[in-house]
C-alpha positions as CSV (number, residue, x, y, z in Angstrom):
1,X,63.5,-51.4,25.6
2,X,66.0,-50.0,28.1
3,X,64.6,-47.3,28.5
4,X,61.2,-48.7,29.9
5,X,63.0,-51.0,32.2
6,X,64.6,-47.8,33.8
7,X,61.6,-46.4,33.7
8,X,59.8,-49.6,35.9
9,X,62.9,-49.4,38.1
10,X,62.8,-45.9,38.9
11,X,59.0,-46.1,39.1
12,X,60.0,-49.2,42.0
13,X,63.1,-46.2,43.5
14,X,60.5,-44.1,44.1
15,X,58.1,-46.0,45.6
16,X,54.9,-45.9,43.1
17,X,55.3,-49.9,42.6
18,X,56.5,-52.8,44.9
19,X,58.9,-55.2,44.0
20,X,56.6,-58.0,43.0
21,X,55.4,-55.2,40.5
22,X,58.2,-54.4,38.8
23,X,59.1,-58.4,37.7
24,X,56.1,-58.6,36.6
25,X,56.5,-55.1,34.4
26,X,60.1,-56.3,34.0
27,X,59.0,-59.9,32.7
28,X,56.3,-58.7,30.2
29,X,58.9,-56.6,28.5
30,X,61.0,-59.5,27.9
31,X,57.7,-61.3,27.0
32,X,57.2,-58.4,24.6
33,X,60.3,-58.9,22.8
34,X,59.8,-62.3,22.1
35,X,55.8,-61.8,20.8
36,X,57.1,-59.1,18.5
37,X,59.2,-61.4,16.9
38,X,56.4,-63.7,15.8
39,X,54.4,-60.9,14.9
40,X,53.0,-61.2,11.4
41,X,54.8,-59.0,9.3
42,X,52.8,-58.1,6.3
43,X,50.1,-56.5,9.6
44,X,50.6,-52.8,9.2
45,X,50.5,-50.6,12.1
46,X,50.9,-46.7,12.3
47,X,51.0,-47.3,16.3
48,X,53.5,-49.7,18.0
49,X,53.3,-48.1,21.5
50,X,50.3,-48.9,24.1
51,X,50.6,-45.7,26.6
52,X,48.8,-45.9,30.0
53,X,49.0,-42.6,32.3
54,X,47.3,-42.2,35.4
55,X,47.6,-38.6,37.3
56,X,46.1,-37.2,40.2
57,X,43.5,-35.2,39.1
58,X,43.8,-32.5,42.2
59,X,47.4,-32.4,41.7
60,X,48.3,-33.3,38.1
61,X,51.0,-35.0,39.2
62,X,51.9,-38.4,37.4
63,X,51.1,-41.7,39.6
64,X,52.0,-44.1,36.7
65,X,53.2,-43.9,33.0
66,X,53.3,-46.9,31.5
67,X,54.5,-47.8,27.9
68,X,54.6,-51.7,26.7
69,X,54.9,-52.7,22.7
70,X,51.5,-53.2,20.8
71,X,52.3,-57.0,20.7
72,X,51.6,-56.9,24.7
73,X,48.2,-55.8,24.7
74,X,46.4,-58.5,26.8
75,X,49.3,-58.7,29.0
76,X,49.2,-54.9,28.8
77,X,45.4,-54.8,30.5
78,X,45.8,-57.0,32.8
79,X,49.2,-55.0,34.7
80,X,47.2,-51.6,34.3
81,X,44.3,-53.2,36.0
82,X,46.6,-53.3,38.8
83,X,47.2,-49.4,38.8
84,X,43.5,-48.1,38.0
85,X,40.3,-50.7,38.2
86,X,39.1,-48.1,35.4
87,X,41.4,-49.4,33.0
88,X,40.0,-53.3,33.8
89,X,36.6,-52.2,32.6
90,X,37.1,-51.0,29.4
91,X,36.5,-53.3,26.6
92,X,39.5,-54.8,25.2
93,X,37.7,-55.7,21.6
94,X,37.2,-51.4,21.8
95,X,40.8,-50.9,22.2
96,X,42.3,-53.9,19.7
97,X,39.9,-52.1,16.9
98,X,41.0,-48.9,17.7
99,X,44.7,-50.5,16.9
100,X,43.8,-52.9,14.1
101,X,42.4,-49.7,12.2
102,X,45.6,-47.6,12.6
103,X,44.5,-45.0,14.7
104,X,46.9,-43.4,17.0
105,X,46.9,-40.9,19.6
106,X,44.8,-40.6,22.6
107,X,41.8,-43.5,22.7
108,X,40.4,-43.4,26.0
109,X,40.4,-40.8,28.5
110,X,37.9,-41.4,32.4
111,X,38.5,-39.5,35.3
112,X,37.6,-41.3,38.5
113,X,36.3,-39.3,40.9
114,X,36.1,-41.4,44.2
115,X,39.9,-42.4,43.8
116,X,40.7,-38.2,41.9
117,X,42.4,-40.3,39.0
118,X,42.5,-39.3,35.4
119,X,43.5,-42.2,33.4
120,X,44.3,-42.0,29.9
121,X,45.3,-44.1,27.2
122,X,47.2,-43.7,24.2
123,X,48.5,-45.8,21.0
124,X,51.9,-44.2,19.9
């Protein structure tokens, strides 16, 4: 958990998300803590990670990198919408099936090309 809220604060140093941003990243993690709490325990999961990356696909460089617990999904879509419109569009239902059935690894993968983004998704 610390290490994800150094993560959203260096991601706010450097200049890839504004203040109002980073609470809200900031306030979902402690959100998260809380929801995996009342998380039912005999649910098995292989994943308990929810990875969004978004890169420049000209440069490779990393815009965002993003890593929230499972139990934050909704919460999850709707901060990654504010990086990437791609990620708003996908299907949710897709994505809780694709954790609900244990898979892990990398789920979705779309490059944009208007905005040269490559956004990818992963359950770790």
């Amino acid at each position: 958990m610390e290490e994800d809220r150094m993560m959203i604060l260096k991601m706010l140093q450097e200049g890839k998300i504004d203040a109002d941003q980073a609470a809200r990243l900031l306030e979902a993690l402690e959100a998260g803590k809380t929801e995996e709490k009342k998380e039912n325990v005999k649910e098995e999961r292989t994943g308990r990670w929810f990875r969004v990356r978004v890169s420049d696909v000209i440069t490779g460089n990393q815009k965002t990198n993003i890593r929230i617990p499972i139990g934050l999904m909704n919460a999850g879509f709707r901060i990654g919408a504010q990086f990437s419109p791609e990620v708003s569009a996908l299907k949710s239902d897709d994505i809780m099936n694709a954790i609900k059935s244990g898979k892990t690894g990398l789920i979705i993968d779309v490059i944009d090309d208007d905005d040269n983004e490559h956004v990818e998704i992963f359950i770790e």
